[in-house]
C-alpha positions as CSV (number, residue, x, y, z in Angstrom):
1,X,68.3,-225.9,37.5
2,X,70.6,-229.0,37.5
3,X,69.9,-232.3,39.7
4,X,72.1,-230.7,42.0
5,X,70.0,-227.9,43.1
6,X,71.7,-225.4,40.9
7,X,72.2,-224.4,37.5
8,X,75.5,-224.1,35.0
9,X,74.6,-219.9,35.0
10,X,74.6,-219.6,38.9
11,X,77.9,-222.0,38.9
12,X,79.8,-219.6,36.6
13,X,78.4,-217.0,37.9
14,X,79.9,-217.6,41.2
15,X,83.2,-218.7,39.8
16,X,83.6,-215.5,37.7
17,X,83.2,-213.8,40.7
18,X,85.6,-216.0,43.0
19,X,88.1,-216.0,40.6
20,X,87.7,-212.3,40.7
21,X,88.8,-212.1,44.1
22,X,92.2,-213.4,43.3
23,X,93.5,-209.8,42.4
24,X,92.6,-209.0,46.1
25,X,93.7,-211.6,47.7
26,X,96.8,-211.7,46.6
27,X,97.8,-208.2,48.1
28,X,95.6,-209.3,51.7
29,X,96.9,-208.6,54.7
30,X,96.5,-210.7,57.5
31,X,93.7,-209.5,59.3
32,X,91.6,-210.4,56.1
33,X,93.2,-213.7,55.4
34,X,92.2,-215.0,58.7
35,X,88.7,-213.8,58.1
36,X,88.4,-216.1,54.9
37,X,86.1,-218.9,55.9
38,X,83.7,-221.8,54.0
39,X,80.3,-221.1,53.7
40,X,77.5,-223.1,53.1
41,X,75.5,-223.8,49.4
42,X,76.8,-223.8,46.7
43,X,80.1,-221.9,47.9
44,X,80.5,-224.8,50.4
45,X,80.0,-228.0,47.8
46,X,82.6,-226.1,45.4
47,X,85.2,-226.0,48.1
48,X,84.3,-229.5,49.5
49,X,84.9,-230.7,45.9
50,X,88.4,-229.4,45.7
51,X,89.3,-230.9,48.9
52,X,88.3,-233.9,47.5
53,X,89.8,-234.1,44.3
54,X,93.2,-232.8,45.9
55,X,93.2,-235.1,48.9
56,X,92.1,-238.3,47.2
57,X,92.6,-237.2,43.3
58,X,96.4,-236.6,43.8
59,X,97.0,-237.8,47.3
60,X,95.1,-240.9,47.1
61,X,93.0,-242.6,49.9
62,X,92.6,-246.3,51.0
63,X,92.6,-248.4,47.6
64,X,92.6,-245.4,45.7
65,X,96.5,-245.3,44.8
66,X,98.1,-241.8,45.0
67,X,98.9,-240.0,41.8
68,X,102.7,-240.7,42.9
69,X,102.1,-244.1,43.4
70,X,100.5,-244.5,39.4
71,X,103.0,-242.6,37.6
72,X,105.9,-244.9,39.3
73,X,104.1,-247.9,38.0
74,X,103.9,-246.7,34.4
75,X,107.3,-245.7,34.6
76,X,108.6,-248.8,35.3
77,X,106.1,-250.7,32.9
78,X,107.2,-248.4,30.4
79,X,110.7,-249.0,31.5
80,X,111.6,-245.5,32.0
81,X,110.4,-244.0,28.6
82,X,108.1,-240.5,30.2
83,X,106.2,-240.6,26.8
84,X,104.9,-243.8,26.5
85,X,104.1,-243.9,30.3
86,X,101.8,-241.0,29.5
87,X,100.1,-243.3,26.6
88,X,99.9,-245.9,30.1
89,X,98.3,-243.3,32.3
90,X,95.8,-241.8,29.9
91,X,94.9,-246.0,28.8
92,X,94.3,-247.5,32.3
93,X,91.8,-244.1,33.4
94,X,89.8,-244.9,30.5
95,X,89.2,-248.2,31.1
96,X,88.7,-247.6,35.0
97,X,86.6,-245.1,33.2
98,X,84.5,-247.4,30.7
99,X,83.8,-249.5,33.5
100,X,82.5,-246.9,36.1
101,X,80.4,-245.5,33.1
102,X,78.4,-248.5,32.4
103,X,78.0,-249.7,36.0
104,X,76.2,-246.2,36.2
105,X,73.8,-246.8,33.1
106,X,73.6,-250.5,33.1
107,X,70.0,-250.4,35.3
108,X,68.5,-247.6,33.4
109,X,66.7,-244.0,34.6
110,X,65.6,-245.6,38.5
111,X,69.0,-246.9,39.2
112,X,71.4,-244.1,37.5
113,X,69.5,-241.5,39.6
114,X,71.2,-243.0,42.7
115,X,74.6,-244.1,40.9
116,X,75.0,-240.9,39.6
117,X,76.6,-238.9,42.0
118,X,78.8,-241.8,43.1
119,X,80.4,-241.8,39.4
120,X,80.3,-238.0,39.2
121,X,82.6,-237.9,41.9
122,X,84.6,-241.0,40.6
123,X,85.1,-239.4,37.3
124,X,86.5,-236.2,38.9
125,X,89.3,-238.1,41.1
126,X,90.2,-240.6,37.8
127,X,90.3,-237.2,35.8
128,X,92.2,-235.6,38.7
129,X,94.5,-238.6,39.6
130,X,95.7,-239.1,35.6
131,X,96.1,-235.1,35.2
132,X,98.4,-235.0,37.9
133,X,100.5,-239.1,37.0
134,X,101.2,-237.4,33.5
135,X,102.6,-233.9,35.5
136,X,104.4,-236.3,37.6
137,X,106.3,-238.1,34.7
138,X,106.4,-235.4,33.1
139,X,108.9,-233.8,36.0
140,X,106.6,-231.6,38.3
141,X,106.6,-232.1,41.6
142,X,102.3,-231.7,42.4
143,X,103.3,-231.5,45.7
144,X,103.7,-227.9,44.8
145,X,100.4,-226.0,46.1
146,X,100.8,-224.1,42.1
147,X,101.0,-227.1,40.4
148,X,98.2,-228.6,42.5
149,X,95.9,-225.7,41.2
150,X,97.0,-226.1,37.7
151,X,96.1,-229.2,37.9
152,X,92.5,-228.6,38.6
153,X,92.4,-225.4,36.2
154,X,93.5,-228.3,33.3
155,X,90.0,-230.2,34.1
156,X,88.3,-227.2,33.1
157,X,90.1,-227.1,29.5
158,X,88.7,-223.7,27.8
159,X,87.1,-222.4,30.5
160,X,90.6,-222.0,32.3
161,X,91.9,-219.5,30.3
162,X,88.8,-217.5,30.8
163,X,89.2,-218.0,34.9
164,X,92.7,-216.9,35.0
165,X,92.1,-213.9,33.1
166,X,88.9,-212.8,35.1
167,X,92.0,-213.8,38.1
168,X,94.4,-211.3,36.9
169,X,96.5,-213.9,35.8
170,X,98.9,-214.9,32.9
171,X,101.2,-217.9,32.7
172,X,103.9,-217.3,30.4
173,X,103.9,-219.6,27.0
174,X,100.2,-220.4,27.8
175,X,100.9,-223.2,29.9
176,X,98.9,-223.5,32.7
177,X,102.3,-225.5,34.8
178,X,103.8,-222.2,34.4
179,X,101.5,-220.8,37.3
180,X,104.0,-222.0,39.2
181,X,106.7,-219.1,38.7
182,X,104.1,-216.8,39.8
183,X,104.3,-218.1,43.4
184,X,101.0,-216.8,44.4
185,X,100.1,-216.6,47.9
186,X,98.4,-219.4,49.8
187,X,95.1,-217.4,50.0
188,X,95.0,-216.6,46.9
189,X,95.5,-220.5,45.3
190,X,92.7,-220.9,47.9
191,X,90.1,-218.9,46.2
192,X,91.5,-219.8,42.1
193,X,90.6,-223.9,43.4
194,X,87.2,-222.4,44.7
195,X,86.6,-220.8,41.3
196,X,87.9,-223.8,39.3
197,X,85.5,-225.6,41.8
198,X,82.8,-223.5,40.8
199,X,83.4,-224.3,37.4
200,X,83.4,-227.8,37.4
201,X,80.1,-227.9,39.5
202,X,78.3,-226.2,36.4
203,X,79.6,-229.1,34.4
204,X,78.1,-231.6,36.7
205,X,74.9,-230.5,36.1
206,X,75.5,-230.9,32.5
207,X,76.9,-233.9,32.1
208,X,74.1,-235.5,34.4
209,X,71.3,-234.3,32.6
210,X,72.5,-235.3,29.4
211,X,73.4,-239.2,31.2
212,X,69.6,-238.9,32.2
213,X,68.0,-238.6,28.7
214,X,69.8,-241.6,27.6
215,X,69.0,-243.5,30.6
216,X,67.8,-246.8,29.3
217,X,68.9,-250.4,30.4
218,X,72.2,-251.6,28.7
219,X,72.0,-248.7,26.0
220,X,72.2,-246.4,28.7
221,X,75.7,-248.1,30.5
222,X,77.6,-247.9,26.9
223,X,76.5,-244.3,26.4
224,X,77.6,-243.9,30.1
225,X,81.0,-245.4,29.6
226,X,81.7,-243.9,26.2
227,X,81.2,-240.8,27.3
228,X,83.4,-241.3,30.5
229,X,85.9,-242.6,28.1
230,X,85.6,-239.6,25.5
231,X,86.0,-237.6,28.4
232,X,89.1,-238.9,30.3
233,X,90.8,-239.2,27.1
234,X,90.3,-235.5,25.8
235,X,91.4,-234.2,30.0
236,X,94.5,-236.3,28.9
237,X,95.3,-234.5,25.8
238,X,95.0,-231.4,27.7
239,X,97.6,-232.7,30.2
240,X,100.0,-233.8,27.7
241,X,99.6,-230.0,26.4
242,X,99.6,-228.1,29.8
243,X,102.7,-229.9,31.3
244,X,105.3,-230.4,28.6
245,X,108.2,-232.6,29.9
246,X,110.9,-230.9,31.9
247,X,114.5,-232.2,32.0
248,X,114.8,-234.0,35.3
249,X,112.1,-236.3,36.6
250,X,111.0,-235.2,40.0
251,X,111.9,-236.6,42.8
């Protein structure tokens, strides 16, 4: 059982079975779409945390600056050059993410147990918010509901490729960005982002319990932030791999 109330089996156990629902929803009619509601639990926190991560992550929210708004900063700072304003994406969300990672373990077990779930959450949106700069620059327009989901399915790295099989799906040349030339239906995205949600929940759990064995004074913040580090920097290899430049920058 994680510190959330629930464990990484009952989290993938719920995705496998979400993500198996994509094969029916795509073909739903109407009457079944509308009947589609959130429920409570777990199944509620997983689609709460999607909202999140796609209305603040990408969107951005009060001083959290939008993913459009960070990848036309590196852009300019990189003075137009798309590859090196990747290197400028992935670089600032690792130190955002070094210092949200110590402020979490600096005070040891007592004070982590509270900060936790505050840089949990903060991780997610930095993870979220570079995933979809580096798709930005890279030409993709994450305004597109496909891309949005692809976006999330890259912060599950190997596990993706398990959920969109499990979906029914396949994205030609293995890259997750081409999930966009399958135009699913609106439902459907739905209930993929619940199972990616799903997915990442399990994680959670992980990754807090491990935080919480190491959770001594000062020790505990540099384990915190190398690990936030580690982590931000290996979602932003996956990027670079999952959305290869196109030709055009989008608009």
């Amino acid at each position: 059982m994680g510190v959330f109330g629930w464990g990484r089996n009952e989290a993938v156990e719920a995705s496998d079975a979400t993500a198996a629902q994509v094969r029916r929803t795509r073909n739903a009619g109407a009457l079944e779409r509308a009947a589609q509601h959130r429920d409570g639990g777990l199944s509620g926190a997983a689609t709460r945390l999607v909202e999140r991560l796609l209305d603040v992550g990408i969107d951005g929210k009060g001083p959290f600056d939008s993913a459009h708004e960070v990848a036309a900063s590196a852009l300019k700072r990189a003075r137009g050059d798309v590859e090196q304003a990747v290197k400028v994406i992935v670089r600032d969300h690792r130190q955002l993410g070094a210092v949200g990672g110590f402020a979490t373990g600096l005070g040891g077990f007592f004070t982590m147990v509270v900060a936790l779930p505050a840089n949990v959450l903060e991780f997610h949106l930095l993870a979220t918010r570079m995933t979809a700069a580096t798709a930005k620059v890279r030409g993709y327009d994450i305004d597109q509901p496909e891309i949005r989901s692809a976006i999330l399915l890259t912060l599950t790295g190997a596990d993706s490729d398990d959920l969109l099989k499990k979906a029914g799906l396949r994205v030609p040349g293995g890259r997750l960005s081409a999930l966009a030339t399958d135009r699913l239906p609106a439902p459907a995205l739905m209930v993929l982002n619940k199972a990616v949600g799903f997915r990442l929940l399990g994680r959670i759990g992980q990754g807090t319990l491990a935080r919480l064995g190491r959770a001594v004074p000062i020790v505990g913040g540099l384990v915190g932030a190398g690990i936030d580090v580690y982590m931000l920097n290996r979602i932003g290899r996956q990027a670079a791999r999952e959305f290869p430049s196109v030709k055009t920058f989008g608009s």
